[in-house]
N, C-alpha and C positions, 0 to 999 in steps of 0.2 A: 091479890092486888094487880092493875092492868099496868100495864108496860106504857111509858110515856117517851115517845123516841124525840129527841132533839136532836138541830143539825145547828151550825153555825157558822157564818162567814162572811169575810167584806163585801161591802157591797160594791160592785164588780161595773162595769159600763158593758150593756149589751153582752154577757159573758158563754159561757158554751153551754152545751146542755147538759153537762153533767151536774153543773151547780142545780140544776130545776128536779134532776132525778136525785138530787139529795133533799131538796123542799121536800118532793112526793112523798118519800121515807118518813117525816119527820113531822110529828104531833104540832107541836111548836118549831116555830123558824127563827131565828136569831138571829138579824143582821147586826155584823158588829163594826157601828159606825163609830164607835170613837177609838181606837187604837190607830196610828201614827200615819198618815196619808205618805206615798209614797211615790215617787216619780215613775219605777221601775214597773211597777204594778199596775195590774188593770182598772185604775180606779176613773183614770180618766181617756182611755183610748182600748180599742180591740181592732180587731180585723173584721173586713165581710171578704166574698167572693163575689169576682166579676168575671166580666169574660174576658179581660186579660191578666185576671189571674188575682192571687189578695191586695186589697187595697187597707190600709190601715187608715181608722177613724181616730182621729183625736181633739180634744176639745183644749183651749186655752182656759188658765187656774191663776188663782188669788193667791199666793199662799206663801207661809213665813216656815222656814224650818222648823221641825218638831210641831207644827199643826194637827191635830187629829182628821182624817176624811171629812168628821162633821163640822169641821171651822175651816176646809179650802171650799172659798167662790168660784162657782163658774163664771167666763167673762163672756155674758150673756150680748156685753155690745156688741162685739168682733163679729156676727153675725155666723157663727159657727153650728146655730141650730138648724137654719136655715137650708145651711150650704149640706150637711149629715142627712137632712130630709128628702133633699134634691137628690142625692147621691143617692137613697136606699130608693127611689124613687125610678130611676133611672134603671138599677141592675133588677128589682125585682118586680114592676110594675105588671109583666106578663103573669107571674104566679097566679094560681089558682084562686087564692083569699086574699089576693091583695088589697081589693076594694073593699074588704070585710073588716080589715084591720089598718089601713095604713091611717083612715085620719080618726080613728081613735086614739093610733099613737103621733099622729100629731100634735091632737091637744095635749098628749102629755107631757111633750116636749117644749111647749112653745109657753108652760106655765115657771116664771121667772123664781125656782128651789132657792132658800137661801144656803144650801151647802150642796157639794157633790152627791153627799150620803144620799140625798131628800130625792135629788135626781135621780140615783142608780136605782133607787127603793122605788120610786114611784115605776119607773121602764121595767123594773124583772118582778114587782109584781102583777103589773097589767101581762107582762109573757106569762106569768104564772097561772092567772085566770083565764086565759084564753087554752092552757095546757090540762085546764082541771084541776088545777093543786085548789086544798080547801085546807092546806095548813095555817094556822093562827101564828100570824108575821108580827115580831117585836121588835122593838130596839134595843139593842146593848145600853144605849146612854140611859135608859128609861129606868137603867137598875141602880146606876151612879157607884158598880163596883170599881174600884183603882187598882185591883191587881191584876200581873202579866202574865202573859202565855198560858202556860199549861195550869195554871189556878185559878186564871179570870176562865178560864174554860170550863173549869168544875163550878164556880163559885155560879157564873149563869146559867149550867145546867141545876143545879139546887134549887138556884132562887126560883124556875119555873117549875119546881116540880119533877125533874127529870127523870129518869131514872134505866134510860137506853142514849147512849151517846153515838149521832151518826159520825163517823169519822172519814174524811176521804185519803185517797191514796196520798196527795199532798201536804198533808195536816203534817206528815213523818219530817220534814225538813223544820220545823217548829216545836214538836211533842215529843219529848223524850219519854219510852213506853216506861222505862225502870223507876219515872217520878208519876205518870200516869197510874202505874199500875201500885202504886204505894196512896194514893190520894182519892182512886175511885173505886172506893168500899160500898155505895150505893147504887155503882151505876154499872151499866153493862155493854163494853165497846162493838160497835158493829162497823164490821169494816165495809167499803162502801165503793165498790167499780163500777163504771158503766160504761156498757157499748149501745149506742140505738139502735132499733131495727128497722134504719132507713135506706131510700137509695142512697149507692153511692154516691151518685150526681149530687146531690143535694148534703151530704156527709161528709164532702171533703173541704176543708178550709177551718181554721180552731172554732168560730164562731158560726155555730150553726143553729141556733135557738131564735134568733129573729127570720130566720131564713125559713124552719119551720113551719111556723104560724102563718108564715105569706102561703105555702107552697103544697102544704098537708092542709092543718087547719085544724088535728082531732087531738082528744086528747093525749096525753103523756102515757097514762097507762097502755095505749095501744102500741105507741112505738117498746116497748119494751120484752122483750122475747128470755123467756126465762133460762134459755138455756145461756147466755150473754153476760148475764151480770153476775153478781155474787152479793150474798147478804150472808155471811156470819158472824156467828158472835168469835172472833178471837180471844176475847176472855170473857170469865163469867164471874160475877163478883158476889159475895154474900149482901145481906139488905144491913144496913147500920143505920144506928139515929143519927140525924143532920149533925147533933151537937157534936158527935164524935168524930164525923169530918171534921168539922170547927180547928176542932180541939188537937188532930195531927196536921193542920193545914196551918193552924201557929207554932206549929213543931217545926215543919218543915220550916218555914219564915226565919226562926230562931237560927237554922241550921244551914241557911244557904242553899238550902235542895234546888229550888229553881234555879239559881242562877250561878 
């Protein structure tokens, strides 16, 4: 039986390129727009780099407490696409690809998303294509599962099939391995770092995946230098029928395990 690697994760504004070197990895892609939109998070602002140093982008939001990403509005009056297009315009216009890319990603921005999620999804999959990724992009919401954390995590790896979970270094502040490793009897965790194999110049500042595509232009796979990243399996799990996940994932439910 072939190995089916899934990744999963919010969908992020303009986010760095580690999130695309987890796409690459990953059979199926998962953005998970509906769990709980958050201020703190990258969901509606990141960083670029100028020449006087980061500037942080942020966009104004619709949004009532406990809203999931896919139910906060962008407030597309305020004229905030505009002003983000002028600016990348401005710092990165000299780049090599710039005229190759920038008003493709114009229209994608100036198309009125009715959620955050729609917006992030539609900008880190046009990066994504322009990087060579040919992984098959879903949505979370499209499964309609309601449970949290570490078992909406298994439950939408199952539903597509999964059976290689990419994990990144960040997932640990969310994933507890001791309930992980009690629940993924079908799957096989791969842990998941990355460094690019870029200039400096062009490397320094958190977001650097837009910056890429103006300045390289090739794909993913070439920035990636094997000696830099890591791909192993941290655990290795025996194969089990779905039912029998089921079946200790209402045990665990019973039990309190997640939570």
């Amino acid at each position: 039986m072939s190995n089916m690697n899934v990744g999963i994760h919010q969908p992020d504004y303009i986010p760095w390129l580690g999130l695309f070197y987890k796409m690459y990895l990953s059979d199926v892609f998962i953005h998970l727009d509906d769990v709980q939109y958050s201020n703190t998070a990258a969901h509606n602002f990141n960083v670029i780099k100028t020449a006087q140093g980061e500037l942080r982008l942020k966009f104004p939001v619709e949004y009532h407490l406990g809203d999931m990403i896919c139910e906060v509005r962008p407030k597309y009056e305020l004229g905030w696409r505009e002003k983000h297009l002028r600016t990348l315009e401005m710092n990165y216009s000299k780049a090599r690809f710039f005229k190759d890319t920038f008003s493709e990603l114009k229209d994608i921005y100036m198309v009125d998303y009715p959620n955050v999620a729609e917006l992030n999804i539609a900008i880190n999959e046009y990066i994504a294509t322009r990087f060579g990724i040919t992984s098959k992009f879903v949505r979370s919401s499209e499964f309609a599962i309601d449970t949290k954390r570490e078992e909406k995590v298994i439950d939408l790896c199952v539903a597509v099939g999964g059976t290689r979970y990419i994990s990144g270094n960040g997932a640990r502040v969310y994933q507890d391995p001791e309930q992980m490793s009690l629940i993924l009897n079908r799957l096989r965790s791969l842990g998941q770092r990355y460094s690019p194999d870029v200039d400096p110049e062009v490397l320094s500042g958190p977001t650097i995946s837009i910056r890429l595509i103006y300045s390289d232009g090739t794909r993913l796979e070439h920035q990636i230098k094997p000696d830099r990243y890591i791909r192993t399996g941290q655990a290795k799990w025996q194969q089990t029928d779905p039912k029998q996940i089921q079946s200790l994932m209402l045990l665990l439910k019973k039990t309190n395990a997640f939570y």
